[in-house]
C-alpha positions as CSV (number, residue, x, y, z in Angstrom):
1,X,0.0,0.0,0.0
2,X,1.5,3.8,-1.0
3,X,2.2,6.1,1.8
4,X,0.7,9.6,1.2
5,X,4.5,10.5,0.5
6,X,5.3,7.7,-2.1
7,X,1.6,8.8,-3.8
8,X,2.7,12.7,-4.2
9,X,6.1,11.8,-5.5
10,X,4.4,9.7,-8.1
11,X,1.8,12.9,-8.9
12,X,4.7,14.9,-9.2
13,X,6.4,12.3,-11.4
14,X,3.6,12.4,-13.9
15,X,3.0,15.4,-14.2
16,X,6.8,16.2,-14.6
17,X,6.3,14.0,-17.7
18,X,2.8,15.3,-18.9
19,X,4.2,18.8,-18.8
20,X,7.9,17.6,-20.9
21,X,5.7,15.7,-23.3
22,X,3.6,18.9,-23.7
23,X,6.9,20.6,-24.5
24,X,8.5,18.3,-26.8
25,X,4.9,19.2,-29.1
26,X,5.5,22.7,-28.7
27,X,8.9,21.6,-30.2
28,X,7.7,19.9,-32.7
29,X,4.9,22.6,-33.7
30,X,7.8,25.1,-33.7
31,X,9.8,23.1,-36.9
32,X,6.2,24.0,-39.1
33,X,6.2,27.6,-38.1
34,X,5.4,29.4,-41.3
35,X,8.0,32.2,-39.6
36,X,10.7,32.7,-37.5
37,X,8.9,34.4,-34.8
38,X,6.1,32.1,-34.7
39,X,9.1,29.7,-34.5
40,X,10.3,31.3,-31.8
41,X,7.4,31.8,-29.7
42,X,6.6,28.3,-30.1
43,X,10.1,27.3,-28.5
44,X,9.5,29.5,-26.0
45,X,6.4,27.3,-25.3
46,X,8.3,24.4,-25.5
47,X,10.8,26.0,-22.7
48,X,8.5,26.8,-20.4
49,X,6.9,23.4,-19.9
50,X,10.4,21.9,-20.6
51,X,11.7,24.3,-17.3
52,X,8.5,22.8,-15.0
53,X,9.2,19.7,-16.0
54,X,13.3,19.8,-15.4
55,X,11.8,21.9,-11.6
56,X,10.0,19.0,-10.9
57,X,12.7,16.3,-11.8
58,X,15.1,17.8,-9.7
59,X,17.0,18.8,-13.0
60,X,17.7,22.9,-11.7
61,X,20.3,23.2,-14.4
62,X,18.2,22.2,-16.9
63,X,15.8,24.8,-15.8
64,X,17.9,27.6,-15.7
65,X,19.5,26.9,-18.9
66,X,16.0,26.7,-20.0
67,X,14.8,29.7,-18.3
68,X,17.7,31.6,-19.5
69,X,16.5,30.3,-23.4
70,X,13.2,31.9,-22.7
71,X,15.1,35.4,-22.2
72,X,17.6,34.5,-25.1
73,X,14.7,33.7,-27.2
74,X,12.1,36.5,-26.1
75,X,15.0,39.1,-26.8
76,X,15.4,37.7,-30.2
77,X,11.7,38.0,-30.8
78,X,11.5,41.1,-29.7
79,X,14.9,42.1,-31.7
80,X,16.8,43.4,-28.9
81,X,19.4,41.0,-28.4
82,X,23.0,42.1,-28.5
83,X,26.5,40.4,-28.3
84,X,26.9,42.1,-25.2
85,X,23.7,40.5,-23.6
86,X,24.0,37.1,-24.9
87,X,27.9,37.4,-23.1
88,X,26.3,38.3,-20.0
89,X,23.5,35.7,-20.1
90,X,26.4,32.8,-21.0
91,X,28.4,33.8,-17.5
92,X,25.1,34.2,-15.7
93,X,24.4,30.5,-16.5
94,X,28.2,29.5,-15.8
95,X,28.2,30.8,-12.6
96,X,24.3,29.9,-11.3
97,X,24.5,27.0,-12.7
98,X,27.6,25.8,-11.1
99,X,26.0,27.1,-7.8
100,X,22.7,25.1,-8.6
101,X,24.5,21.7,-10.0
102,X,23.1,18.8,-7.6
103,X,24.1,16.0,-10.4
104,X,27.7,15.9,-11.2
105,X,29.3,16.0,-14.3
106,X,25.9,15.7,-15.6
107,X,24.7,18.7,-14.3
108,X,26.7,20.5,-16.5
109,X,25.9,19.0,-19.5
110,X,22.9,21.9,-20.3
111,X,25.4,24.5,-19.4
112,X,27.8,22.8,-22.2
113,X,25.0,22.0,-24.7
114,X,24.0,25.9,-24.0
115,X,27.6,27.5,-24.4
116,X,28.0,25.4,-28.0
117,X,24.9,25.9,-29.9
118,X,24.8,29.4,-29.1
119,X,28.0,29.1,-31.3
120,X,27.5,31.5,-34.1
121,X,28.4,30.2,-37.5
122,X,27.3,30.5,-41.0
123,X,28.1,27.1,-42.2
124,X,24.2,25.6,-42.1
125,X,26.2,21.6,-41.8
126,X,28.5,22.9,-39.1
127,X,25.1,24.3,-37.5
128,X,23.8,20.8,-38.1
129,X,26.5,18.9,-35.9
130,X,26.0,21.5,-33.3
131,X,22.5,20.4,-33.0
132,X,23.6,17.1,-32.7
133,X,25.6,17.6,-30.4
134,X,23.4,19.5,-28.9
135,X,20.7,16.8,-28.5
136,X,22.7,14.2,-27.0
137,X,24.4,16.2,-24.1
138,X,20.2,16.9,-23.2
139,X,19.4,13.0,-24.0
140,X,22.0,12.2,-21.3
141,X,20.4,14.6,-19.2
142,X,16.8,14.1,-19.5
143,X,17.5,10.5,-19.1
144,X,19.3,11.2,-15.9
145,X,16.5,13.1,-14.7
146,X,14.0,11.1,-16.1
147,X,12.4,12.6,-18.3
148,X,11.4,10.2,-21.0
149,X,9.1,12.3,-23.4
150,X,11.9,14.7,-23.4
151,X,14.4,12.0,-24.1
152,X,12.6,11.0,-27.1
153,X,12.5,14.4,-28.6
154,X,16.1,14.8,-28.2
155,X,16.6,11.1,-30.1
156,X,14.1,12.4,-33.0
157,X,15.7,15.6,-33.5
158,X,19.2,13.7,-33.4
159,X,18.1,11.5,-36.0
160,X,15.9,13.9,-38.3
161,X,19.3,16.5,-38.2
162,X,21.6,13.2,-39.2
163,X,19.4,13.2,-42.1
164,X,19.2,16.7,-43.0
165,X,23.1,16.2,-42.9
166,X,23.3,13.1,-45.2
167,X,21.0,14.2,-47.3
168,X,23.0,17.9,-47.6
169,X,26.4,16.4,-47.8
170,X,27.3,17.4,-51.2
171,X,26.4,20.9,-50.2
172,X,28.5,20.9,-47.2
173,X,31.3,19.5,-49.3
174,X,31.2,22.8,-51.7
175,X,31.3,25.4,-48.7
């Protein structure tokens, strides 16, 4: 028979994963976006329920590199981010999420995936492999912290980018 306490943990479980599968369609709603800022705001979607669901999973660098997304994004919707911002947000999430790290080396993985795919280059392939990489620094992650229908996104995006890269390889061997 659950205790009261093994019940709520379980409530919090699920709805840990009802709120990261509701991001990972907000993720996937965001690659039809007819424009970049619907695009945007749909991400911003995503990162919202993706940051709850991290909260509740005791993932807190995941959340703050998701939370500092939302600004990231939000800024670039609005058109006001800067080089000098997007410095300042990178050693904001250094240093926080250092202080908020409760998992290890794992626990910097977010901050890593972060700091690389905020990369800037013009080379759409190299882009590519960032996204990869990208996607399996948060797979370890969401798997750590359990959450599964966040896991799965990361694994389609991995393999639908892999595609993209295949499929643009003659392209990437001009550039």
């Amino acid at each position: 028979m659950e205790t009261k306490i093994e019940s709520y943990i379980m409530t919090i479980y699920l709805l840990a994963q009802v709120f990261s599968a509701i991001g990972a369609l907000c993720v996937a709603i965001s690659s039809f976006a007819k424009s970049k800022h619907k695009m945007l705001v749909w991400q911003i979607t995503d990162y919202i329920f993706t940051a709850i669901a991290n909260l509740l999973l005791g993932g807190y660098t995941g959340a703050l590199t998701i939370s500092i997304s939302i600004i990231r994004n939000s800024l670039m919707v609005k058109k006001k981010m800067t080089k000098t911002i997007l410095t300042i947000l990178i050693v904001i999430q250094i240093i926080v999420g250092t202080y908020l790290n409760q998992l290890g080396l794992i626990g910097y993985l977010p901050i890593i995936s972060y700091s690389l795919a905020i990369a800037i280059t013009r080379n759409l392939q190299w882009l590519r492999w960032v996204i990869i990489e990208n996607m399996l620094l948060w797979l370890i992650y969401d798997l750590t912290i359990k959450a599964y229908p966040a896991a799965i996104t990361d694994v389609t995006i991995t393999l639908t980018t892999l595609i993209a890269i295949i499929k643009n390889r003659k392209t990437f061997s001009k550039q």
